[in-house]
C-alpha positions in Angstrom: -62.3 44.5 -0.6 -61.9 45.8 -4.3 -59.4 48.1 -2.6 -57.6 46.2 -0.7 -57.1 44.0 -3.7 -55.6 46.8 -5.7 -53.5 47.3 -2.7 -52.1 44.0 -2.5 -51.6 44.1 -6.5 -50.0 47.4 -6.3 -47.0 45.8 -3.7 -46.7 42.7 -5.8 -45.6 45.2 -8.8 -43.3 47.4 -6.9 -41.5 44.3 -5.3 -41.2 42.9 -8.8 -39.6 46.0 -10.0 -36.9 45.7 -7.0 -36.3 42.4 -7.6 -35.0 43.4 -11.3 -31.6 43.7 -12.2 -30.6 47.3 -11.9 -30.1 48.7 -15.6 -26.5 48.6 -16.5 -24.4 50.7 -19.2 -21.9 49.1 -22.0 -19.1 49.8 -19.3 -20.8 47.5 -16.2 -21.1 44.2 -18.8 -17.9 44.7 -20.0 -15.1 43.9 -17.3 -11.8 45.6 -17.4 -9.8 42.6 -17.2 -5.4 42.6 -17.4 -3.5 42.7 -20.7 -3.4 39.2 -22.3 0.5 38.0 -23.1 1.0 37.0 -26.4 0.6 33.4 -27.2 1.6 30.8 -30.0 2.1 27.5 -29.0 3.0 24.2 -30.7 -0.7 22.6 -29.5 -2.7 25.0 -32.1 -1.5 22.1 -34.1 -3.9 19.7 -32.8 -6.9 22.0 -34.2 -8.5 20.3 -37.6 -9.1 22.4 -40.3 -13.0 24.0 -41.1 -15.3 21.5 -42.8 -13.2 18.5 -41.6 -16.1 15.6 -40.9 -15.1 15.7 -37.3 -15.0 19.0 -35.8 -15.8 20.1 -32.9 -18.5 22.6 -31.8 -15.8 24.6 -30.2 -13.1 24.4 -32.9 -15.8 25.2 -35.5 -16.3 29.2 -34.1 -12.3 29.3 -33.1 -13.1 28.3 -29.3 -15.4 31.6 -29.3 -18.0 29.5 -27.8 -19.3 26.3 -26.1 -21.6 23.4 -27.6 -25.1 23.4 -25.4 -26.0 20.3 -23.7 -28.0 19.2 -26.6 -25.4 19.8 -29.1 -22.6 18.1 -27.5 -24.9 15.1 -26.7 -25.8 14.8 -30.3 -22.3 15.1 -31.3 -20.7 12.3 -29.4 -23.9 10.5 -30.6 -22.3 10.7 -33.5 -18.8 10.3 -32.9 -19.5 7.4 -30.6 -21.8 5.6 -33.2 -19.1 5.7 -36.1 -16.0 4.7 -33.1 -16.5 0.7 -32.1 -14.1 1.9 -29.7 -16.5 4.0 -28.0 -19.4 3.7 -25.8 -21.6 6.4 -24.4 -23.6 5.6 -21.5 -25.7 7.2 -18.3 -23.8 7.6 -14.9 -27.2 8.9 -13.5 -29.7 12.1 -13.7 -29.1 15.4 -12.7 -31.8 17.6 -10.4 -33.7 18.3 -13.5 -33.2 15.1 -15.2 -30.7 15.3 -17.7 -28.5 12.3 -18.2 -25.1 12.3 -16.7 -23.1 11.2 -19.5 -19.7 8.9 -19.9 -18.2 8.1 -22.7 -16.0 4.8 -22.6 -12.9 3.9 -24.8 -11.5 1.0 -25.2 -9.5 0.0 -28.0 -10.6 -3.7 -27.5 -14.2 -2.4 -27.2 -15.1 -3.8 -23.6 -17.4 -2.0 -22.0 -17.7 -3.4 -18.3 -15.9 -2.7 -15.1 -14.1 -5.5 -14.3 -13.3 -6.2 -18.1 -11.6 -2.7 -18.7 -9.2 -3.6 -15.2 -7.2 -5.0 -17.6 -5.3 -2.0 -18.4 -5.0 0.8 -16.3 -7.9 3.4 -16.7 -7.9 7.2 -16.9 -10.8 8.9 -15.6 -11.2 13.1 -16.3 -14.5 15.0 -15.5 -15.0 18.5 -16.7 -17.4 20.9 -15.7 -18.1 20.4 -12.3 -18.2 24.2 -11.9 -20.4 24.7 -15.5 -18.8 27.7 -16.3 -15.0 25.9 -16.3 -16.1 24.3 -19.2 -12.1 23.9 -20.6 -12.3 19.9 -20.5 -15.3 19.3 -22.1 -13.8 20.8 -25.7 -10.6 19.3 -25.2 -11.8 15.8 -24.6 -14.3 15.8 -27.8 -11.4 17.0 -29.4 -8.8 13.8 -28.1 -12.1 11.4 -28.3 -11.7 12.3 -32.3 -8.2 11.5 -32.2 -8.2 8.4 -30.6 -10.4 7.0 -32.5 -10.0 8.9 -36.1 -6.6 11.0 -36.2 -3.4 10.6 -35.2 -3.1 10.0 -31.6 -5.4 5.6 -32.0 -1.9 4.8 -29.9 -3.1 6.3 -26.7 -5.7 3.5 -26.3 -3.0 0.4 -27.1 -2.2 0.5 -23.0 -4.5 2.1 -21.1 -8.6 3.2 -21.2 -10.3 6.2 -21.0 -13.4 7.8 -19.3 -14.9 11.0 -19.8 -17.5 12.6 -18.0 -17.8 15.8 -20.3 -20.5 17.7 -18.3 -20.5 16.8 -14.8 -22.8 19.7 -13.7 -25.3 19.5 -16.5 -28.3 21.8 -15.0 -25.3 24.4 -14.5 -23.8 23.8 -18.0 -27.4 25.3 -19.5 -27.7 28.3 -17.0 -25.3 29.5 -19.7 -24.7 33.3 -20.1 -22.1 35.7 -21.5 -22.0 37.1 -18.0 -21.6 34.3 -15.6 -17.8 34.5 -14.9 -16.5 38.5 -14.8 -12.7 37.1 -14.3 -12.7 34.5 -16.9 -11.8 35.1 -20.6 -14.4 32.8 -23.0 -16.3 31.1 -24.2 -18.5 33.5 -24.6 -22.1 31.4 -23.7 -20.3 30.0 -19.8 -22.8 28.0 -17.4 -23.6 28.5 -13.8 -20.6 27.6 -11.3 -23.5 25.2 -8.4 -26.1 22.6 -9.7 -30.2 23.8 -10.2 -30.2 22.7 -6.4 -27.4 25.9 -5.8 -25.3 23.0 -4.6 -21.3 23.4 -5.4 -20.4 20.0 -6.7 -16.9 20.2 -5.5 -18.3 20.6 -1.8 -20.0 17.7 -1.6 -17.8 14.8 -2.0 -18.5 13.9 1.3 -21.9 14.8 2.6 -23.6 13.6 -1.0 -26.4 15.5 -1.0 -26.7 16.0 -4.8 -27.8 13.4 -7.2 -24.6 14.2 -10.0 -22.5 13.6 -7.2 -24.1 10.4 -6.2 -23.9 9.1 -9.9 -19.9 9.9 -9.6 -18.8 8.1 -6.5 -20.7 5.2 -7.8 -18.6 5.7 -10.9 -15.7 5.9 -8.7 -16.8 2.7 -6.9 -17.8 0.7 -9.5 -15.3 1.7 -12.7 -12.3 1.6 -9.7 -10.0 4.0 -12.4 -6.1 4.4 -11.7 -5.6 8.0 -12.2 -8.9 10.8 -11.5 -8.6 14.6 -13.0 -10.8 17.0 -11.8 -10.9 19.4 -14.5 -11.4 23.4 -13.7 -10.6 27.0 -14.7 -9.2 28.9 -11.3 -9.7 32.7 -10.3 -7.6 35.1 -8.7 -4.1 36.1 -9.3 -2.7 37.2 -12.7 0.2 35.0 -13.5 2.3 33.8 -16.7 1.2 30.2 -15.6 -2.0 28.9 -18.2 -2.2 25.8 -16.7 -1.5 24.4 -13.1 -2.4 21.4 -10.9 -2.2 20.6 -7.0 -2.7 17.1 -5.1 -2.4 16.2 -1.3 1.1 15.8 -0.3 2.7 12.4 1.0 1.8 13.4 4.5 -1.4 12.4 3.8 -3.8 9.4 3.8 -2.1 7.7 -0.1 1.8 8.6 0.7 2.6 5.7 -1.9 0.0 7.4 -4.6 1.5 11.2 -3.7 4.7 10.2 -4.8 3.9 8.5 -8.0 2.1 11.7 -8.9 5.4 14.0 -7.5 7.8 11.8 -9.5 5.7 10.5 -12.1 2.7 12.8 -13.3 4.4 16.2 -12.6 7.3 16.1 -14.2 5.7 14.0 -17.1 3.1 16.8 -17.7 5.3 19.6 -17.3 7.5 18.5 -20.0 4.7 17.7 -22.3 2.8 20.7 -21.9 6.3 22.7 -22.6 7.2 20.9 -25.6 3.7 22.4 -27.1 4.2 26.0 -26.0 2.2 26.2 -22.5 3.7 27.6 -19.6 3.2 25.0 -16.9 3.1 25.5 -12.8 2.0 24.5 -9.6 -1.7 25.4 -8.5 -0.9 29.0 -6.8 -3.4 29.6 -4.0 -2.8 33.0 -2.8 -3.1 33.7 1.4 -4.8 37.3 1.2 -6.2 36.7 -2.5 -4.8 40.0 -3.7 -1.4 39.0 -4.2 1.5 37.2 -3.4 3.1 39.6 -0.5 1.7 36.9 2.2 2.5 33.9 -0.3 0.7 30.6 -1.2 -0.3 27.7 0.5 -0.3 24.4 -0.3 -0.7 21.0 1.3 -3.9 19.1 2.7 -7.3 19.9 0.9 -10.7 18.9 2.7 -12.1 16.1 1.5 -15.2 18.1 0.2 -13.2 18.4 -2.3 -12.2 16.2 -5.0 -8.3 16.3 -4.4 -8.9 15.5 -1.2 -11.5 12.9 -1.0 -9.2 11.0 -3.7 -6.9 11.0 -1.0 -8.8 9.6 1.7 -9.9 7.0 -0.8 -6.7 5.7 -2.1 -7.5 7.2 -5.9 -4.8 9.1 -8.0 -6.6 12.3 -7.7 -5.3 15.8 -9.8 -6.6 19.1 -9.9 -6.0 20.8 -12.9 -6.9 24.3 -12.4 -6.4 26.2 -15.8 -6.0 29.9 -15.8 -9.0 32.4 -16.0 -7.3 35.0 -17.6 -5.9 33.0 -20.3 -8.0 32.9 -24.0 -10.3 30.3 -24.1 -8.1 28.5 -27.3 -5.1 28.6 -25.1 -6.8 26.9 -22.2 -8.5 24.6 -24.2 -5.7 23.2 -26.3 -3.6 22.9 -23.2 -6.1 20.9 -21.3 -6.1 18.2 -24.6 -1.8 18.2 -23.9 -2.9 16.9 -20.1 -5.7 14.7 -20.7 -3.2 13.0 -23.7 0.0 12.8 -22.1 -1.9 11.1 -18.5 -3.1 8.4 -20.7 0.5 8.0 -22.1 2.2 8.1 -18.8 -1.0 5.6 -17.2 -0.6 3.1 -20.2 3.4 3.4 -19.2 3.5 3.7 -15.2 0.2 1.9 -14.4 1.6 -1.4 -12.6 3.9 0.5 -10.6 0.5 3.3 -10.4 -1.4 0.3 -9.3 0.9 -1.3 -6.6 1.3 2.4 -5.2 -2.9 2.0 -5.0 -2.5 -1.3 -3.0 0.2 -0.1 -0.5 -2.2 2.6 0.8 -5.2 0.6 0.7 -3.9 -2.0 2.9 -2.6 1.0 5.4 -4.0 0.6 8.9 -2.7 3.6 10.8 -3.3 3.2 14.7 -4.0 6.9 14.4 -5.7 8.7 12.0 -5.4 12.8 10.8 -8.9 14.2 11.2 -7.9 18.1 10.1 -4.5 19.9 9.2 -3.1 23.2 10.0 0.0 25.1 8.8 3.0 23.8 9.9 6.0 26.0 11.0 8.0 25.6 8.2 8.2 28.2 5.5 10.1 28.0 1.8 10.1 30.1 -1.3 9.4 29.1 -4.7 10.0 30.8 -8.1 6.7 32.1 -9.7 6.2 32.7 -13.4 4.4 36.1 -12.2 3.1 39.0 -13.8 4.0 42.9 -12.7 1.7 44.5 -10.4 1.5 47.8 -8.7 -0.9 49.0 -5.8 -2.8 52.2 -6.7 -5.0 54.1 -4.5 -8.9 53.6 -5.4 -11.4 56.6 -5.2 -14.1 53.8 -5.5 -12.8 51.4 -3.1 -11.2 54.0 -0.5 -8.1 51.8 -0.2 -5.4 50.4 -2.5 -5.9 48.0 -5.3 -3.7 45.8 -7.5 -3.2 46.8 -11.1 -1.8 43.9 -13.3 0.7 45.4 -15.6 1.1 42.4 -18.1 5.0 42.6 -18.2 6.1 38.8 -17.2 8.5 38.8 -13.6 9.8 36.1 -11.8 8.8 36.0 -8.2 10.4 34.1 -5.4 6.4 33.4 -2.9 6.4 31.9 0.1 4.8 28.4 0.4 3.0 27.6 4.0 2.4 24.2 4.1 -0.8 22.8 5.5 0.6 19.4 6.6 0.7 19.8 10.5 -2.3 17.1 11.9 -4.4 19.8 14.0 -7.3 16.8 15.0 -6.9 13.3 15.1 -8.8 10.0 16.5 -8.0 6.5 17.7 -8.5 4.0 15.4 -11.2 2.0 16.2 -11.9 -1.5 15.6 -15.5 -0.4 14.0 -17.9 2.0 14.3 -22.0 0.8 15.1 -24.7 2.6 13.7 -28.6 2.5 14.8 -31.0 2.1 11.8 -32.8 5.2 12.8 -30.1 7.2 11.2 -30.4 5.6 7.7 -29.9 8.6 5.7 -26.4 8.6 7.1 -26.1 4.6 6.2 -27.2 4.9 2.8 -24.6 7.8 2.1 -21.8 5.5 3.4 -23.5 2.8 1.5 -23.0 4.5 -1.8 -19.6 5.4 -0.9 -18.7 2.3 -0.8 -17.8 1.8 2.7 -18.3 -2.2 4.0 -20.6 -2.7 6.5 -22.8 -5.7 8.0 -26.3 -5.1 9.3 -27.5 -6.8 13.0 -30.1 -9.1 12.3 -31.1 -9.4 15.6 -30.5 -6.7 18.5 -27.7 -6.8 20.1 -25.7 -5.4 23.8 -21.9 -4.0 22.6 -19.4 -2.4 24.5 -18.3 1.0 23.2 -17.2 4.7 23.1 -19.6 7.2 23.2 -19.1 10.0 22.7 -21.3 13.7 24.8 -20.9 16.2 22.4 -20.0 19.7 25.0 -20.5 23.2 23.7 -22.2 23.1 20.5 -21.6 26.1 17.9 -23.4 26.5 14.9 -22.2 28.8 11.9 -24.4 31.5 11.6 -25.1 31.5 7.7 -26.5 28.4 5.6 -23.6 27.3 3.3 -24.3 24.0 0.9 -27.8 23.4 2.1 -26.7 22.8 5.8 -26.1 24.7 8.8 -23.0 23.2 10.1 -22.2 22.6 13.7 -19.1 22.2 16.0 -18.7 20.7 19.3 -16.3 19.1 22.1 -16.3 15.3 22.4 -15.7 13.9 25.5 -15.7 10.3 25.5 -17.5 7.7 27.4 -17.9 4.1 27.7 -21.3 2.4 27.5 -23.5 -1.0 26.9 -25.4 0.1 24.0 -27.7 -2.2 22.7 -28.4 -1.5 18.8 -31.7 -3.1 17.6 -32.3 -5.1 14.6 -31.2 -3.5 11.3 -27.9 -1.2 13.1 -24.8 -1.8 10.9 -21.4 -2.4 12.0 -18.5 -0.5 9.6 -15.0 -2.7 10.6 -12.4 0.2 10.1 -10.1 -2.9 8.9 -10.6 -1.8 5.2 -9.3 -0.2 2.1 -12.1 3.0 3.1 -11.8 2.5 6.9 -9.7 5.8 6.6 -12.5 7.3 4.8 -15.4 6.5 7.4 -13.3 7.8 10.3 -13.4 11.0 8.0 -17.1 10.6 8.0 -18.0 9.6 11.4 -15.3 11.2 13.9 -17.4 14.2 14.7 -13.9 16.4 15.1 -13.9 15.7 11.1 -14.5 19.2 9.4 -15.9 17.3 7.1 -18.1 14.3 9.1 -21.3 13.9 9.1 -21.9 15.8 12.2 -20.7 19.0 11.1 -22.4 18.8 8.4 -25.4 19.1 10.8 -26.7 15.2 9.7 -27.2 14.5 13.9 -28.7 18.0 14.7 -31.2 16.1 16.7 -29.4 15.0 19.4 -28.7 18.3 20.3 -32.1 19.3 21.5 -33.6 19.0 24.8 -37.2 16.7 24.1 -37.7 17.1 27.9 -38.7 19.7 30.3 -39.7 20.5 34.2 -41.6 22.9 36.0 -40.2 25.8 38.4 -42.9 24.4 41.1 -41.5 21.1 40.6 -38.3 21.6 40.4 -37.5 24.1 43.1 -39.2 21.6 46.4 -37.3 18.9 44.7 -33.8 20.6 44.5 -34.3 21.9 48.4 -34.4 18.7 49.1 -31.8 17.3 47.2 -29.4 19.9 49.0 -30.8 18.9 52.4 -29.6 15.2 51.6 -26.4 15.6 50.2 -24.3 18.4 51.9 -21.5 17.2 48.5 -24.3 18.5 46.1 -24.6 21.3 48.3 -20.8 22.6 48.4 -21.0 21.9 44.7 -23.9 24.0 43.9 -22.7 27.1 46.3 -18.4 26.7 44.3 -21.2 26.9 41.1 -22.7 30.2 42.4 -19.8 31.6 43.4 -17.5 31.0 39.9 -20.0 31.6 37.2 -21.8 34.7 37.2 -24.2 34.1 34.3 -25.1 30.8 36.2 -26.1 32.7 39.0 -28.3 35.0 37.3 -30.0 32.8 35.3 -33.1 31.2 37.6 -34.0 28.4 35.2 -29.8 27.8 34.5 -29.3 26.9 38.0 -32.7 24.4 38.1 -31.9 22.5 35.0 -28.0 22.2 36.6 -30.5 20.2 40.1 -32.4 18.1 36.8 -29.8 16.9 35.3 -28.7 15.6 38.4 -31.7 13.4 38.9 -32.9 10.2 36.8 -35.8 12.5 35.2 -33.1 13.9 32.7 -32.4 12.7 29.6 -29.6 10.5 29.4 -29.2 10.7 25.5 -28.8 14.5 25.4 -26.2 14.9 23.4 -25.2 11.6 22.9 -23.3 11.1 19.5 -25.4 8.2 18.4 -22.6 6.5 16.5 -20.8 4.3 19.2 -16.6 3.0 18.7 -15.6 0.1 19.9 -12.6 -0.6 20.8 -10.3 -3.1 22.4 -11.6 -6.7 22.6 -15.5 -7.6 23.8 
């Protein structure tokens, strides 16, 4: 036994040795990363000078690094407790309990919802990817302004709400060696939560508890204009800071143009005036370069540009550039969050009856998932130089980034063509045994009423055909996709169902959720996995009698069964195929096989 112990010891010790990092040199921890263009712009002027009362963590090491958790909590402690204009407060806990943090402003120094409606209301969350950590620094730093420099103004017409570290547990997986393509701070956190769940995935499906905290921000705080702050990978460009939303083809076409004709040019002229060199988010095709263009268009609505869409909320991405110093990116992140208040506090009515257009939108049709459209156009990119060089180490060619600025004329594929789309239906009716899916659209904020008694209702069903699951795991879930075909039935739903009326500002957004050709609904998600599994079997020595005799009886089944044998040649090899085809034509099957639970109805009862 003492053996066998020593044994069992010795494997432990080799399989912890193989489970260490492999020992790198100075030249692995040290990317070789493109030339960095010379930069001096204008917004260095919003940096305080050392020792002033009020810097920031950031500005106090030149941008070389990032407060910690702690730090930047104790220091809007502070700032917050000297500001009557401020408040800090808890959105919620993280996976590892650490307060989600807000911090309010309000020149009249309300503090509540419906109170701060009163003017229109910015909302900007950074680091929802921990190691894009631009937006925290440049928020402290505007927080300071607003309420002890120069820039008090910003609050006379509109409120703020920051979210500095939406990804907390990420935020302190910090590490100089976190993000290979991205240029500072030095001490980045960890892109997905302590769960390994990618925040800016999950809009949708809410499976982790920051994300949870936010839409009941979103809910409950209602704000007019939502930035998603971020640092993007990829190509090099001249570009330091860009920004996408959905297009007016979308579910908000009132909102999409107030950003086109509003925030867009508005930001790009600010951010110009202080030295940045503004563009559009650049989403490359091949993500090598630009020979096969960019796309833009429709996002998911994982994602937060998207699910703004589907929920009638200004939504931006601001997607600084990786390559660009961490002072540059930082500085030109304040110039954004500064000039949306300005433009919110000016535009807001007309930002606000944009809102209630698409909110009271009832499309008899609604787009489920979008695919390129036909139509191809160029567009000018600020671009840097590149050349393709045969690699020894990859075998193939490579890009080399030469630094020198070019202007490049890219093709733009739009993603605007509706590839799926469903019937509106009057409402959708939910059992209570799939409360897990009830509660999510419950915290969404999607109406519903619950059956107090059980009830018979005429709907759509729909039988989900030829189910295919993704092979890998990817946000915690192994999603599924299948055919629908459609079916009426007289379901009744017991005590406790809940009926979602699709007659509402997010009945666009629970057809997203419950419309199972939705690459985003809850069943491709894999939340009604269930009712793809067979609970029921037969025997061979039951079956085989009973489907003799069923032929015998009915010479249609027969003529049936013998085109079967004849056409499909895996049917015909497969003995217990071509007894579960005789099964499921008896009453002994099960009926609810799947059966997507979630029933539509439609028309008049």
């Amino acid at each position: 036994m003492r053996i066998v112990r020593m044994f069992l010891l010795c494997l432990v010790m080799v399989g912890s040795v193989l489970a260490q990092p492999t020992q790198v040199t100075r030249a692995g921890s040290e990317p070789v990363l493109p030339p960095i263009p010379a930069w001096a712009g204008a917004s260095s002027s919003l940096t305080v000078t050392k020792g002033h009362h009020w810097i920031t963590p950031a500005e106090g090491t030149d941008f070389r690094t990032t407060p910690s958790y702690d730090d930047t909590v104790t220091w809007l402690r502070r700032l917050t407790a000297a500001a009557p204009e401020l408040r800090l407060i808890s959105l919620g806990k993280s996976a590892e309990g650490r307060d989600l943090w807000m911090v309010i402003a309000s020149k009249e120094r309300i503090f509540t919802p419906q109170a701060l409606r009163r003017k229109p209301i910015l909302l900007a969350q950074a680091g929802i990817h921990a190691g894009e950590i631009d937006g925290k620094d440049a928020g402290m730093m505007l927080l300071r302004d607003m309420t002890f420099g120069k820039r008090r103004a910003l609050l006379d017409r509109a409120n703020f709400l920051f979210v500095p570290m939406f990804n907390p547990d990420g935020h302190e997986r910090a590490s100089p060696f976190n993000r290979i393509n991205q240029r500072g701070p030095e001490n980045m956190g960890w892109r997905t939560t302590s769960q390994n769940l990618n925040l800016n995935r999950d809009y949708m499906k809410l499976d982790a508890p920051e994300m949870r905290a936010m839409i009941r921000a979103l809910h409950e705080w209602q704000p007019d204009l939502y930035l998603d702050l971020h640092v993007t990978d990829g190509l090099d460009y001249q570009h330091d800071i860009t920004w996408g939303h959905d297009p007016e083809t979308g579910y908000s076409p009132a909102i999409a143009r107030w950003l086109t004709r509003r925030f867009t040019p508005s930001t790009t002229e600010a951010l110009r005036k202080m030295g940045h060199i503004p563009g559009p988010f650049i989403f490359p095709i091949n993500e090598i370069d630009y020979e096969d263009g960019i796309e833009q268009g429709h996002s998911k609505p994982r994602f937060s540009s998207g699910y703004g869409d589907a929920r009638h909320i200004a939504t931006v991405l601001v997607e600084n550039h990786s390559l660009k110093p961490y002072r540059q990116r930082v500085l030109g992140t304040y110039v954004v969050l500064a000039n949306a208040l300005t433009l919110v506090g000016s535009s807001g009515v007309e930002l606000r009856e944009a809102a209630k257009s698409d909110r009271a939108r009832r499309p008899d049709s609604v787009t489920l998932a979008w695919d390129y459209s036909d139509e191809i156009r160029t567009i000018p990119i600020a671009a840097i130089e590149s050349r393709k060089v045969l690699s020894p180490i990859t075998g193939s060619t490579v890009v080399r980034w030469t630094g020198k600025p070019v202007t490049t004329e890219v093709r733009v594929r739009q993603r605007n063509k509706p590839l799926f789309t469903a019937r509106r239906p009057r409402a959708y009716w939910i059992p209570p045994a799939w409360n897990d899916v009830i509660e999510r659209l419950s915290i969404h904020g999607i109406q519903m009423e619950r059956l107090p008694a059980p009830r018979t209702v005429s709907v759509e069903m729909y039988r989900l055909q030829d189910p295919k699951f993704e092979t890998d795991a990817f946000e915690g879930h192994v999603r599924v996709s299948a055919k629908p075909v459609s079916e009426r039935r007289n379901e009744l739903y017991p005590a406790g169902s809940v009926r979602i009326p699709t007659d509402q500002p997010l009945g666009d957004l629970a057809m997203l959720l419950l419309e199972p050709s939705s690459p985003d609904s809850f069943f491709e998600w894999g939340f009604f996995l269930q009712v793809l599994q067979r609970t029921e079997y037969v025997e061979r020595y039951i079956m085989e009698p009973t489907a003799a005799r069923m032929l015998e009886d009915d010479p249609q089944l027969a003529e049936e069964f013998q085109k079967k044998l004849a056409t499909d040649a895996a049917f015909r090899g497969d003995p217990d195929a071509r007894l579960q085809w005789f099964y499921d034509r008896t009453p002994f099957t099960d009926t609810r096989w799947r059966l997507y639970p979630v029933g539509r109805e439609v028309g008049t009862e």
